[in-house]
N, C-alpha and C positions, 0 to 999 in steps of 0.2 A: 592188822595186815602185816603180813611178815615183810622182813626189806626185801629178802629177794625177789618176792611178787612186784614186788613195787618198781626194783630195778626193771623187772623183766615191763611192766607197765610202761615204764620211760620210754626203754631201749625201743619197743615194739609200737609207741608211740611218735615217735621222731622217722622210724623207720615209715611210717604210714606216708607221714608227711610228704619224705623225700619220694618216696613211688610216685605220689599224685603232686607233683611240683605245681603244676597249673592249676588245679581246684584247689588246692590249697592257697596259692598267692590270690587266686580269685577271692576266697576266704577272706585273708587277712586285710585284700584291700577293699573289701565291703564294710569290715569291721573299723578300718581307718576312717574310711569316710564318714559311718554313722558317728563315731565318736570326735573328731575334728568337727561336725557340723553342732555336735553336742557342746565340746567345747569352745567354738566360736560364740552360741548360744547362752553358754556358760559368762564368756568373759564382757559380752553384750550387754546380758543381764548385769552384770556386777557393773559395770559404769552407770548402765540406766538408774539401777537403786543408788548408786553415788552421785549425780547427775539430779535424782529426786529431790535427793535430802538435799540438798545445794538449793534447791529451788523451792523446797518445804522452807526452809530457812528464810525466804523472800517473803513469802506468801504469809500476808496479816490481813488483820481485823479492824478496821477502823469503826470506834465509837465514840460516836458524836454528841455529848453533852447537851441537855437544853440550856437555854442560858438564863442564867441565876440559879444554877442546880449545880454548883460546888460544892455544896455539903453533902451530897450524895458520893460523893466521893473515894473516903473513907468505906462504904457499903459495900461498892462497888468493888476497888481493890480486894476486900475479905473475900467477899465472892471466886475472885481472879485467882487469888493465895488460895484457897481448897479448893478449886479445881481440878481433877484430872487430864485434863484434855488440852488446858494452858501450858506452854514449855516457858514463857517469860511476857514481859508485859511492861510497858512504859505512860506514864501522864505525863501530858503535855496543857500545861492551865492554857488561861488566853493569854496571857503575858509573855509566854514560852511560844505560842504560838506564832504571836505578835514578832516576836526577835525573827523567829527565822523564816518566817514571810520575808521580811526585811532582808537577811541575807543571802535566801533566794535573790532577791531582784537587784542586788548589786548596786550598782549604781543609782540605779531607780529608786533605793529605799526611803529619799526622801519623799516620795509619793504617801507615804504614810506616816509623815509627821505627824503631830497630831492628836492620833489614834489615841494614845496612851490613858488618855479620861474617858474616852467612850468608846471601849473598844470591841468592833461590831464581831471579833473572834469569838469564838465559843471553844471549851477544855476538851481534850478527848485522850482516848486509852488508844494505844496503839498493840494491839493482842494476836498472840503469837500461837498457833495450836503449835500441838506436841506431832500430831500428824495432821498429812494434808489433807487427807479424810475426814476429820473431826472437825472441818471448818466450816461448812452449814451448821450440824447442830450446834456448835457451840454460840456461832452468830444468832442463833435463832433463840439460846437461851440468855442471850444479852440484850437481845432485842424487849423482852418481858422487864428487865431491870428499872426501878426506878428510878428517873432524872435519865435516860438516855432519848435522843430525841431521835437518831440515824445506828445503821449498822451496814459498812460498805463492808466489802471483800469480794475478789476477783471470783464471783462465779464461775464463768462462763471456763477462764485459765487451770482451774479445779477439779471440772469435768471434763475437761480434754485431756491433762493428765493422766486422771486415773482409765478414762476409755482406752488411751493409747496403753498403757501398762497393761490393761486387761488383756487386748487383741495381739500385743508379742507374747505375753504368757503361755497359752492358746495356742497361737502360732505352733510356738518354740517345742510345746510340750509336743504336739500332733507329728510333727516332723521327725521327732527324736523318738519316737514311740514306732513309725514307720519305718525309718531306717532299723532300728532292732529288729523291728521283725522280717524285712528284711535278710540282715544279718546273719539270723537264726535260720531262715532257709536256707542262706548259700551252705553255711556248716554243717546243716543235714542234708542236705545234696551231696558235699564233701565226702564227709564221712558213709553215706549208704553205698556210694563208688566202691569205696573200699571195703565196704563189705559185702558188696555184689563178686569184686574179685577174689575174694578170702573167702568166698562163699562154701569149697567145699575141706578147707582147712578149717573152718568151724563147725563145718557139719561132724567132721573126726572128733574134735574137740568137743562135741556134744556128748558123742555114740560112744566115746572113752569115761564120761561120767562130768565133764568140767562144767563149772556152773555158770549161769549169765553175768553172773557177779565178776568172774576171772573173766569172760570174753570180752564184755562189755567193758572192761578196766582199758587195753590201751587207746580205747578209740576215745575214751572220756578225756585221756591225757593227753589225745591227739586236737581234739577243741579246744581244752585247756588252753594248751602251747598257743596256736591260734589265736586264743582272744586276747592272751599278755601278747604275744610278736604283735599284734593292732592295737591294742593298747599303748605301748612303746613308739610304734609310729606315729601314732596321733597327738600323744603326746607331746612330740620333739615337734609334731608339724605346728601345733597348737599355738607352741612357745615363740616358734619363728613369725607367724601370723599377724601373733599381737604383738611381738617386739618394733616388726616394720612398721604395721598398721598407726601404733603410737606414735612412732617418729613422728610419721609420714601428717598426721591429724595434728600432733602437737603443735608443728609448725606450721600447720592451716589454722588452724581455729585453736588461737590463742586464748579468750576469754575462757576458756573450758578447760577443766581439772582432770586426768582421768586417773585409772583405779594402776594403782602397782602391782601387775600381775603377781610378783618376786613373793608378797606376802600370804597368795592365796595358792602356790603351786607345788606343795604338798598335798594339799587336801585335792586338788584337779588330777594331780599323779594319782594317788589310793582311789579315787570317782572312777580314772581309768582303770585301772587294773580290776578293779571289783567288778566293776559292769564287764570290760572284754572277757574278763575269765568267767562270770558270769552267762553271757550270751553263748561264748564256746562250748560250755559244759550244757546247755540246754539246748544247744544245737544237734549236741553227740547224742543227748536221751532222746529225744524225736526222733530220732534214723533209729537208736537203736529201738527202740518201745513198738516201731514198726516192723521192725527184719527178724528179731529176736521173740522168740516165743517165752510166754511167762512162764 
């Protein structure tokens, strides 16, 4: 493409724009809102996965030893050590067990004088998956181990997790897929305007010889522009959002960590821009694939 086609593409692009002030701001702010709801969705998901792993980190495996099966032990650990599924793993004998029973109960701990010759504790691992997913089967292949007599782990806390992860995923995806399409109406609504009123300035431009490739050029660059100006505002809206939102929660609900947008707001910028200039450019071929003959 030579520049000057291209200038004339801008120039005749920007010009469309400003004709159709209203369908175009209609445009742009269809395209804000699909993409602010994308990246509210966006920066949701990013805590909830941090938020996970926080709580992945919680969630273990308690295995309960029989008693008199220490020397199972060593087997056991081998086991733990080639596993995949293990992120780390701790024993705790009955004498370990014993102490901090004791420190548990504080004051109380002379309740368990005693103990120390007949000590009705039993040894156990305290086992850590690598994901929260991997905690059934892994407990289920512990349970098969020799010398282990129990295998707790928060079921129930397990599957509510990942049920709840599944149903925002889901969600988030169905919404954001809606809105684009969406989006991609208002801009071929847009743009067919514009070529209902140019309608017999392209018909010249047909009968003179010019191809759909030159007609079709400024109104490509006219959705273009569109889906960066909505990109750009969603953008800036995005950042405002979560800048307050953070205060605003930090200071509620202290026990909880959340994600530092700062580190992920390059990659959220280029998300925008690709998708808006993306939706705008497939908005303008839909109007035109319809108006223009092949």
């Amino acid at each position: 493409m030579r520049l000057q086609t291209f200038k004339y593409f801008c120039k005749d692009g920007f010009k469309n724009i400003f004709l159709n002030k209203t369908m175009a701001a209609a445009s742009i702010s269809i395209v804000v809102a699909a993409l602010t709801v994308v990246g509210v969705f966006i920066a949701i998901a990013l805590n909830l996965g941090y938020i996970s792993e926080q709580i992945e980190k919680t969630v273990d495996i308690r295995v309960i030893l029989q008693k008199g099966q220490e020397d199972k032990v060593p087997v056991i650990e081998e086991f733990l050590r080639k596993n995949a599924l293990v992120r780390s793993y701790d024993y705790m004998s009955p004498e370990m067990a014993l102490e901090d029973f004791k420190k548990k109960l504080g004051k109380n701990s002379f309740l368990l004088e005693g103990l120390e010759k007949d000590n009705p504790l039993r040894g156990y691992f305290i086992v850590r998956p690598v994901k929260i997913e991997y905690t059934k089967e892994l407990a289920k292949a512990l349970e098969n181990l020799q010398g282990v007599a129990q295998v707790y782990f928060p079921s129930q806390t397990v599957d509510r997790l990942k049920r709840i992860m599944k149903i925002l995923n889901l969600l988030g995806i169905a919404l954001i897929l809606g809105l684009y399409m969406i989006a991609i109406f208002i801009i071929a609504n847009t743009i067919k305007i514009t070529l209902f009123a140019r309608r017999r300035e392209i018909s010249i431009m047909r009968y003179i010889g010019a191809t759909n490739r030159f007609i079709s050029g400024p109104f490509v660059v006219e959705g273009f522009i569109i889906g960066i100006l909505g990109a750009t505002f969603a953008y800036a809206i995005v950042l405002l959002i979560y800048h307050y939102s953070i205060k605003y929660l930090s200071q509620t609900i202290t026990f909880v960590d959340f994600v530092n947008i700062s580190a992920y707001k390059y990659k959220i910028l280029g998300l925008f821009i690709l998708t808006g200039s993306m939706v705008g450019i497939l908005g303008s071929l839909i109007s035109l694939r319809r108006y223009l003959k092949a």
